[in-house]
C-alpha positions in Angstrom: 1.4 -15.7 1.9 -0.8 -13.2 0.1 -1.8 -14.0 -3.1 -3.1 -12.5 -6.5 -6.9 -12.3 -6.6 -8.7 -10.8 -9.6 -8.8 -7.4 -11.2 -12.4 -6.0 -9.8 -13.4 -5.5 -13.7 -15.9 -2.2 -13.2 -13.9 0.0 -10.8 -10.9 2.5 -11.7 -10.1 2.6 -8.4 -9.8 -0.7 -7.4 -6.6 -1.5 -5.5 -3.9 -3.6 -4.9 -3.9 -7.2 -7.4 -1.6 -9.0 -4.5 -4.3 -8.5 -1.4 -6.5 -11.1 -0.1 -10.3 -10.6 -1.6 -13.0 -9.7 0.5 -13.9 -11.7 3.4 -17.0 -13.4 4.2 -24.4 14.9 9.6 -23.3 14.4 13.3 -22.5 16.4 15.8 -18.8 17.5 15.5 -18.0 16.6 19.1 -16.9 12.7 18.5 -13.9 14.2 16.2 -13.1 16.6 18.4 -13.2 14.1 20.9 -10.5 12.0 18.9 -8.3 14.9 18.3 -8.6 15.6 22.1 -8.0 12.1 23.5 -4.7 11.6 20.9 -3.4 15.1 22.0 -3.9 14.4 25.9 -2.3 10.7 25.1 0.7 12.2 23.7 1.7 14.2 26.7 -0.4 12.4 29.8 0.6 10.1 32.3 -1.1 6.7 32.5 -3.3 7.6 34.9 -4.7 10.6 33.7 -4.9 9.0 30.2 -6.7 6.1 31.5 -9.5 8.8 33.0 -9.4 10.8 29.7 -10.1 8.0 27.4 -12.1 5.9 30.0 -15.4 6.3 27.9 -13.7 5.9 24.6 -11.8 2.5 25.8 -14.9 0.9 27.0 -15.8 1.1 23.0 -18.9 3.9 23.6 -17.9 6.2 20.9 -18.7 5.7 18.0 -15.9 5.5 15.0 -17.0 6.7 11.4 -15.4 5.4 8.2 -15.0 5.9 4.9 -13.7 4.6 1.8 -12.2 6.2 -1.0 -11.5 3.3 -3.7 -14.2 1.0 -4.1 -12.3 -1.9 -6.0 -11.4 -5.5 -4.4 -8.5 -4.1 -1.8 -10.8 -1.1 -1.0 -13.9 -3.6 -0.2 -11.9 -5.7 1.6 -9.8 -3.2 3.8 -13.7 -1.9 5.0 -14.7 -5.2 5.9 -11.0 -6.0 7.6 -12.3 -1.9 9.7 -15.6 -3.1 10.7 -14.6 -6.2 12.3 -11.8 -4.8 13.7 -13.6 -2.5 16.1 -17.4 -3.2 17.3 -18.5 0.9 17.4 -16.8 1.5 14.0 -19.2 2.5 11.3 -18.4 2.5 7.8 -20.7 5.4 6.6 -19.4 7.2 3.1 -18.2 5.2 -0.2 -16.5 7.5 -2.9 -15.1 6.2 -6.7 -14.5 7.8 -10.1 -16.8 5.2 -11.2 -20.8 4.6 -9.8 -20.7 1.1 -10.4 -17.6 0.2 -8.2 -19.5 2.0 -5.3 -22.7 -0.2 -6.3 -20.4 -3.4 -6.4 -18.7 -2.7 -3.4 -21.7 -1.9 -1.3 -23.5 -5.0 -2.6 -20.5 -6.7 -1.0 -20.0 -5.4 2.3 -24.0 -6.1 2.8 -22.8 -9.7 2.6 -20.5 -9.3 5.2 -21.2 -10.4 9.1 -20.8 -6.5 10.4 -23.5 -5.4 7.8 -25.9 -3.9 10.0 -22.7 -1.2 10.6 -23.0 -0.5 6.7 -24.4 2.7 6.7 -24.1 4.5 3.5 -27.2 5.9 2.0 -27.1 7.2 -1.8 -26.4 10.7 -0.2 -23.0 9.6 1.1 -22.1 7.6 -2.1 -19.9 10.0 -3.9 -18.3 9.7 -7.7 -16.1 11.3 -9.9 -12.6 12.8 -9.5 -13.6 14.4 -6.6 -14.9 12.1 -4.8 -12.1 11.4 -2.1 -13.1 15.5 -0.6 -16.5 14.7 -0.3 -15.8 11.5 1.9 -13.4 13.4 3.7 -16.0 16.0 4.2 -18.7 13.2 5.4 -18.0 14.4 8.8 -15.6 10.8 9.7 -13.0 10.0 11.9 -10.9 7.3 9.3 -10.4 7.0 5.8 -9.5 4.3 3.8 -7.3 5.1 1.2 -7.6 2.5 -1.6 -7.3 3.9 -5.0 -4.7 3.6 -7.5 -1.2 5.0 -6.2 -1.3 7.6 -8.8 -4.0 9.6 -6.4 -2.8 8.6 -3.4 -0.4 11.6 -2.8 -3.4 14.2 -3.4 -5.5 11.7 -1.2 -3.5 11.9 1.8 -2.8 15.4 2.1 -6.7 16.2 1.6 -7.6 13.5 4.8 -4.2 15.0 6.8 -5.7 18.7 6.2 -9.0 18.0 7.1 -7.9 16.5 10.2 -8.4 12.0 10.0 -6.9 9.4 10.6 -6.1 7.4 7.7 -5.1 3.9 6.2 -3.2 4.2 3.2 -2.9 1.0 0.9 0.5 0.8 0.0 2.1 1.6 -2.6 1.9 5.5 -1.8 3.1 7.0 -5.0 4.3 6.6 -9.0 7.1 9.2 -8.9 9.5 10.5 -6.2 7.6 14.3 -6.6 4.9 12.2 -4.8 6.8 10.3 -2.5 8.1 13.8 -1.1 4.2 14.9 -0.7 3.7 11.7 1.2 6.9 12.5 3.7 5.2 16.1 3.9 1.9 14.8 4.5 3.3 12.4 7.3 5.1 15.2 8.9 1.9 16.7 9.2 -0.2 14.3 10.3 2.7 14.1 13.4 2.1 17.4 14.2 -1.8 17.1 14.2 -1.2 13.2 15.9 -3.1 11.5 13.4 -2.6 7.9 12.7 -1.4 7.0 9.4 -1.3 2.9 8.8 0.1 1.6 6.2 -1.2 -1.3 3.9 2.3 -2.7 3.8 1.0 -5.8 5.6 4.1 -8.3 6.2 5.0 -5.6 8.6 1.9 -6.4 10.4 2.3 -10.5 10.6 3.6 -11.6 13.8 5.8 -14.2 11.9 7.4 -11.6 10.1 7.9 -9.3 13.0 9.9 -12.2 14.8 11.8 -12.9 12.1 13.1 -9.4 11.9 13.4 -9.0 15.5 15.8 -12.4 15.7 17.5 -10.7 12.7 17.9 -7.1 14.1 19.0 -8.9 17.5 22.3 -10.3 15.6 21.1 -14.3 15.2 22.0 -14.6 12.1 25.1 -12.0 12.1 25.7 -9.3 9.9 23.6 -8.9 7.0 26.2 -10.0 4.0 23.2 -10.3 1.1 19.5 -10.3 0.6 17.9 -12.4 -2.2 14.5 -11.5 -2.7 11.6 -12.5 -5.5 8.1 -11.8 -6.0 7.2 -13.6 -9.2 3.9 -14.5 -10.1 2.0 -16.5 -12.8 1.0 -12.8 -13.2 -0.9 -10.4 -16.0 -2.1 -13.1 -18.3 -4.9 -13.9 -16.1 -6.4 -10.7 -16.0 -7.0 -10.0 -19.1 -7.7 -6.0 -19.8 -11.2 -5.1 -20.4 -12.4 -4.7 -24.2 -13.2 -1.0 -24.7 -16.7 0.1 -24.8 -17.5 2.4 -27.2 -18.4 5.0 -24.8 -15.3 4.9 -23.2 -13.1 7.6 -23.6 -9.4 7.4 -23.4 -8.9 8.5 -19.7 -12.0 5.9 -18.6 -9.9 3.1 -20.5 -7.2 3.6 -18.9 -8.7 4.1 -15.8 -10.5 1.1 -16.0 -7.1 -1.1 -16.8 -5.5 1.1 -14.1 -2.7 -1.4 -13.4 -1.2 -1.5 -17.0 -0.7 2.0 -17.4 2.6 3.4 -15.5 1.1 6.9 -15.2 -1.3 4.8 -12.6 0.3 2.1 -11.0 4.0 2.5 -11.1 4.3 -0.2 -12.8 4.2 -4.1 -11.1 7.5 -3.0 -9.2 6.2 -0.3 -7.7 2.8 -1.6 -7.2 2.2 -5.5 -6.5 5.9 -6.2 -6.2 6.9 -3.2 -2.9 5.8 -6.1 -0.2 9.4 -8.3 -1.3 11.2 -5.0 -1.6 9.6 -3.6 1.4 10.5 -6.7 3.6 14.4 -6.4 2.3 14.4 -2.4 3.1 13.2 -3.7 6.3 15.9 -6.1 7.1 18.1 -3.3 6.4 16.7 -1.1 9.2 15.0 1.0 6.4 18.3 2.2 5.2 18.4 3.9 1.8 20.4 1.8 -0.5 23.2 4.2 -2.2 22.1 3.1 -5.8 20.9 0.5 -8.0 20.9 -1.3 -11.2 18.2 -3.5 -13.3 17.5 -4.9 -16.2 13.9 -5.7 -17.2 11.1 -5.5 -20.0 7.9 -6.6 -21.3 7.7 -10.4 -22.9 4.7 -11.9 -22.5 1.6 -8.8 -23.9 1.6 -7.2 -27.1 2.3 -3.0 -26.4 1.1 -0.1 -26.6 -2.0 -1.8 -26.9 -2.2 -3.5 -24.0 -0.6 -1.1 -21.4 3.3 0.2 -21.3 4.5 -1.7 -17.6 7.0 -4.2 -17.7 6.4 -7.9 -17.0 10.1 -8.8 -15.5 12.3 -6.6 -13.3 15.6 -7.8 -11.5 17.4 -5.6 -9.7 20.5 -5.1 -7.5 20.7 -2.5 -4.8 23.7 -1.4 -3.5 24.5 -0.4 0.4 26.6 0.9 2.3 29.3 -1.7 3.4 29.0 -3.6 0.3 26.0 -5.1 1.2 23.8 -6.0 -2.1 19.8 -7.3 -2.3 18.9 -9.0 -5.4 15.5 -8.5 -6.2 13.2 -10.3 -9.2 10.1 -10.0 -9.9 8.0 -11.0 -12.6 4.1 -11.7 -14.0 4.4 -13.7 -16.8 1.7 -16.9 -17.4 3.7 -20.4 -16.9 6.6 -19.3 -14.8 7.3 -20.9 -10.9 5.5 -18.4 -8.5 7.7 -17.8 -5.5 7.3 -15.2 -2.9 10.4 -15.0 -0.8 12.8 -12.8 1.1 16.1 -14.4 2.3 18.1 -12.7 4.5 21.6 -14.2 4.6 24.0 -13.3 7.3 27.6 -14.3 8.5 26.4 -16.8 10.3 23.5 -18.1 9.4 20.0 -17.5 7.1 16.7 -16.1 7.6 13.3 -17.1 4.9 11.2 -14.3 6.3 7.6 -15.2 5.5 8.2 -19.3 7.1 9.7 -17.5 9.6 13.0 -19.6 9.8 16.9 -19.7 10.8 18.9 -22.1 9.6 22.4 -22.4 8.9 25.1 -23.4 6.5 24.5 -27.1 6.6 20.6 -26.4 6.0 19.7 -27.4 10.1 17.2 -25.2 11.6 18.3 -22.8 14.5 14.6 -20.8 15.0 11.4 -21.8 14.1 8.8 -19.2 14.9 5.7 -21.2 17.0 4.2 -18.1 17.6 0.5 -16.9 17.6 -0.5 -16.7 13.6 -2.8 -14.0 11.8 -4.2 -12.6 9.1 -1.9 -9.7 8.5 -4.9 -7.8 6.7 -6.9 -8.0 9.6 -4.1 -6.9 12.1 -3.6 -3.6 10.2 -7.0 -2.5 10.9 -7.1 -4.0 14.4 -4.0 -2.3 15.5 -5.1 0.9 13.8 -8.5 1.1 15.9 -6.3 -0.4 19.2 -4.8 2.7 18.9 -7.0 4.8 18.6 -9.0 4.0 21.8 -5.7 4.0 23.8 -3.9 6.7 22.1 -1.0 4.6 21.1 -1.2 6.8 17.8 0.6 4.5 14.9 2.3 6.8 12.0 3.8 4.4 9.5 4.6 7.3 7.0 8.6 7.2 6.7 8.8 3.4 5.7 6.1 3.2 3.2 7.1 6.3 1.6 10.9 5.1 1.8 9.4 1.4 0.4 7.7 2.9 -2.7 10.5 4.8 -3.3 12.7 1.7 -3.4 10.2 0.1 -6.3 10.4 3.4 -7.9 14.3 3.6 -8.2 14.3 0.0 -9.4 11.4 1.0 -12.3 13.8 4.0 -12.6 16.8 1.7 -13.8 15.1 -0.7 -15.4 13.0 1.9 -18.0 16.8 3.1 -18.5 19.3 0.6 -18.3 21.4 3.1 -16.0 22.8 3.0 -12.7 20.5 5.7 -11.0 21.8 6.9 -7.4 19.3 7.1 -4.6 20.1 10.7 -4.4 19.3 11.3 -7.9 16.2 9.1 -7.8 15.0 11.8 -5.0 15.5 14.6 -7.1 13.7 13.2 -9.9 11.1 15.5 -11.7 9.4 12.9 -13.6 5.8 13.7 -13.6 3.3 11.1 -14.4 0.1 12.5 -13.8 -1.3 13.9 -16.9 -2.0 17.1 -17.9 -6.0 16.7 -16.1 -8.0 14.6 -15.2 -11.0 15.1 -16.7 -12.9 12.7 -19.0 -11.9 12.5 -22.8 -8.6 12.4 -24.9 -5.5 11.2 -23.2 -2.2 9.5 -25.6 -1.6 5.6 -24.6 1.5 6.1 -22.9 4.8 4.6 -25.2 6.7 1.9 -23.7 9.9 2.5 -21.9 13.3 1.3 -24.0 16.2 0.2 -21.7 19.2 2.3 -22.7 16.9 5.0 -25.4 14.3 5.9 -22.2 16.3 8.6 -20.5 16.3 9.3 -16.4 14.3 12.6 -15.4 
């Protein structure tokens, strides 16, 4: 299983705190090339694909990258590009912040591919910006990897200017950018662009089989889902003591994950992969509505952030079927990471890919292949690209976030909130601007005072 590593402390846009850590002006023609190749893929026979991408399968063009997000995910998901493909160069760095692009560059330099590292100070772009001048680097793929607040504005701007993209997961804060997501998917269908999601447990082959033996009926029909993802949490990432040059939007950018407006709060954030997994197992169903309780125990607020520490949740679908979900990051408490899927006649634990039933006797074991499910995302994103096998994971990730969105949703409230008014939500979190200076520490929600929007 994934676990937490810690906060990169000098980057803004450093990503998601539940991913492994980092492991030890051309011509125009390749892009066209790439648009090209996917667009005579969609609609060619094998033959005549094999002869159109014939130079691009034998790995002689030449695959530029870049990164927008320069934190610990971000590094990590460029090292996890370079080694996935040997003609993939990772050539343009962008952050809010200078020194993330410095740390991250120190630490892809480390790495075994570093000789495809290939990002001189002309191509190492900060400030709110940044993300339009990597896209603008003239590069095939971009690495989406800042906080989920931006990714919605991210994704549009690499869809528009024609790349493929990985987008760390989760893909939004509020539903008004979930819909830009959808949007941004749609387009990227129409353009056939790839769009890979950092949702990784859909990319471990224990997982997959799991699901498959599930959607295939061996445990019979799904009558619950109990899920958790609770971690020793927060308390060991302490937020970073203010500098006195600071101003309030660096601060909070800087303790990105405590801030709601930024994250989405630990539901929405660290906690999708356990709600993603159960949306999964439901065939990526949307759940008619759900319930929560949660709040903040363990950190002293406003100072120190407005997310909650604790969420449980209950989502209600169609035929009666319910998924409990809790998830929590409080220091002391039992870390567990599990999704079990219980049917009418027998159970599934999803991540040690098992079936057992009611007496506790195992029915399925998967003895498959293993892998590192980071790695696998980047390698079947570059697979594809060379054959044309164009990957678009757009409608679950956006359906995913949504899911920790709702579940924020009732929680903040105390309510029953419908999917269908979850949707239709105008809650805004983005500020009024981003620009440096004065910005109010968000209050903390108050279960049954906060109302829905």
């Amino acid at each position: 299983m994934s676990t937490p590593e810690r906060f990169p402390i000098s980057a803004a846009d450093a990503l998601s705190t539940d991913s492994d850590a980092i492991e030890n002006n051309a011509a125009p023609s390749r892009r066209d090339f790439l648009k090209t190749s996917s667009l005579v893929a969609a609609g060619a026979v094998a033959g005549s694909l094999a002869v159109a991408r014939s130079a691009h399968a034998a790995g002689s063009d030449i695959l530029k990258v870049g990164l927008v997000g320069c934190g610990g995910r971000g590094t990590g998901a460029a090292a996890q590009a370079l080694k996935a493909d040997p003609n993939v160069r990772l050539v343009a760095l962008g952050d809010v912040f200078p020194d993330a692009i410095t740390s991250s560059l120190a630490n892809l330099k480390k790495t075994k591919e570093a000789d495809r590292v290939d990002v001189p100070v002309e191509r190492q772009f900060s400030g709110f910006d940044n993300f339009k001048k990597v896209c603008d680097s003239d590069i095939d793929v971009v690495l989406l990897a800042t906080p989920p607040q931006f990714r919605p504005e991210h994704m549009e701007y690499a869809v528009k200017a024609g790349l493929h993209t990985f987008v760390e997961k989760p893909v939004a804060v509020d539903a008004l950018g979930v819909h830009r997501i959808l949007a941004a998917g749609e387009e990227a269908k129409k353009k056939n662009l790839a769009v890979v999601s950092g949702l990784c447990w859909r990319y471990d082959f224990g997982a997959r089989a799991a699901m498959q033996q599930i959607q295939d009926g061996a445990i019979g029909d799904i009558c619950a889902i109990h899920a958790q993802y609770n971690t020793p949490g927060l308390p060991k990432w302490p937020m970073l003591k203010r500098e006195s040059s600071w101003s309030d939007m660096e601060f909070q950018l800087r303790n990105w994950y405590y801030y709601t407006w930024l994250s989405g709060d630990g539901i929405v954030e660290q906690a999708v992969h356990s709600v993603d997994k159960a949306g999964w197992a439901m065939k990526d169903e949307a759940p008619i509505s759900c319930m929560s309780l949660g709040g903040l125990a363990s950190r002293i607020a406003p100072e120190r952030g407005n997310i909650f520490d604790h969420h449980s949740v209950v989502y209600e679908y169609a035929g009666g079927v319910r998924v409990f979900f809790n998830c929590c990051q409080i220091e002391g408490v039992s870390g567990d990471v599990s999704t079990y899927v219980m049917g009418s006649k027998a159970n599934c634990l999803v991540e040690r890919p098992t079936i057992t039933d009611r007496k506790g006797e195992t029915l399925w074991r998967y003895r498959g292949q293993k892998n590192t499910m980071h790695q696998t995302e980047h390698d079947e994103l570059f697979a594809g690209l060379r054959s044309g096998n164009i990957i678009n994971n757009t409608e679950y990730m956006a359906r995913s976030t949504m899911l920790g969105i709702i579940g924020r949703m009732a929680s903040y409230t105390a309510k029953k909130i419908t999917w269908e008014q979850a949707m239709n939500s105008q809650e805004n979190l983005s500020p009024a601007a981003f620009e440096w200076g004065p910005l109010p520490t968000p209050a903390v929600a108050v279960p049954g005072v906060t109302k829905f929007v």
